[in-house]
N, C-alpha and C positions, 0 to 999 in steps of 0.2 A: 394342435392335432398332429397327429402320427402321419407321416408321411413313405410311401412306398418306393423306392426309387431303383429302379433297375436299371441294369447293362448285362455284357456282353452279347448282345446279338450281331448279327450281320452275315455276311456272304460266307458261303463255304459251297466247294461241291460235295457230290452225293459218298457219301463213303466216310465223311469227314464229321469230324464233332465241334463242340462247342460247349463252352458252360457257363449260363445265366445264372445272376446274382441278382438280390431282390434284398433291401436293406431296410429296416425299418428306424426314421430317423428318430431322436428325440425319446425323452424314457416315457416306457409306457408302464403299465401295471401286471400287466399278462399278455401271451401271445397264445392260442389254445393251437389250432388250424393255420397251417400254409398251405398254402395250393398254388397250382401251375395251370393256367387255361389256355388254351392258344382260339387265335380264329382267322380262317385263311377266306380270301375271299368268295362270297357265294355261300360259303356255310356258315353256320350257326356255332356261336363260341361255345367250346368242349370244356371238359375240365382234363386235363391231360396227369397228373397227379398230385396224391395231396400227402401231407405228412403231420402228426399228431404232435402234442406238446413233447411224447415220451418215445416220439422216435417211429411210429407205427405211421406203413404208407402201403398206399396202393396207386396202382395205374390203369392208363386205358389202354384197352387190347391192342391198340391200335401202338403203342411204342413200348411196351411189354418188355423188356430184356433189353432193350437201347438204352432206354432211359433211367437215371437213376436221380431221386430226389435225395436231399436231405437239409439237415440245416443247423445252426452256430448258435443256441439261445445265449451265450456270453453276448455276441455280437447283433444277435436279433437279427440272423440274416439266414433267409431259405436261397438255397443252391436246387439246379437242375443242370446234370451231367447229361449230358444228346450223344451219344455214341451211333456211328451207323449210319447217319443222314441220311433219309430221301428225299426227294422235292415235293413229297406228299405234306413232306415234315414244314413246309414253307408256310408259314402263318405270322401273326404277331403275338407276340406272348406275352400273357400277361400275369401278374403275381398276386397271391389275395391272401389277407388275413383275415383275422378274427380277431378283436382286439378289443381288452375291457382297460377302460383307465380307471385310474383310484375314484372310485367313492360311486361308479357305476356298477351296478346288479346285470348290465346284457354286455352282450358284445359289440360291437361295432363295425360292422362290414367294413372293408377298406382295400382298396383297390391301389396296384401302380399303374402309372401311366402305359404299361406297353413296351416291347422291343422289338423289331422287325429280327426274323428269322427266313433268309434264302439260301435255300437250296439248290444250284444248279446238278442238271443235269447232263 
C-alpha cells in the first residue's frame, strides 16, 4: 500500500512561511487529486487546497494569495508553500490523495499522517 508521508511543519511566527511536503512512497499506478486539509483545534478538518493530475488548483478563502500548492508527478510529491503566516493558520495538516493501483477501476482514499503547523504570534 501507498504510503503518505509528510514534513516540514513546525514553529514559526506570524509573518513567516513555511513549505510542507507530502511524498507518496512506493510505485503506484496513478495519482488523480492532492489535497491540503488542515484541522486546528475545536474546528472541523477543512480542505485548505487541492491540485489536479494536470496542475489545476484551487483554495480556501480563508489562505487565498498565501498559499500556493503544487506538486512533482516524476516524484509523486504534493508541495504547499504558506507565505504570510497567522496564528489563525495554526492547525495540523494534513495531505490526501486519490490513488488507483494497477488492476483497480476506483480510487483509493489515502491519507498522511499529519504535521503540526504553529504560528506564534
Amino acid at each position: 500500500q501507498v504510503q503518505l508521508v509528510e514534513s516540514g511543519g513546525g514553529l514559526v511566527q506570524a509573518g513567516g512561511s513555511l513549505r510542507l511536503s507530502c511524498a507518496a512512497s512506493g510505485s503506484t499506478f496513478s495519482i488523480n487529486v492532492m489535497d491540503w486539509y488542515r484541522q486546528a483545534p475545536g474546528k472541523q478538518r477543512e480542505l485548505v487546497a487541492t491540485i489536479t493530475s494536470d496542475g489545476s488548483t484551487n483554495y480556501a478563502d480563508s489562505v487565498k494569495g498565501r498559499f500556493t500548492i503544487s506538486r512533482d508527478n516524476a516524484k509523486n510529491t504534493v508541495y504547499l508553500q504558506m507565505n504570510s503566516l497567522k496564528s489563525e493558520d495554526t492547525a495540523v495538516y494534513y495531505c490526501y490523495a486519490q490513488i488507483r493501483y494497477d488492476g483497480d477501476w476506483y480510487y483509493t482514499p489515502t491519507w498522511g499522517q499529519g504535521t503540526q503547523v504553529t504560528v506564534s504570534s
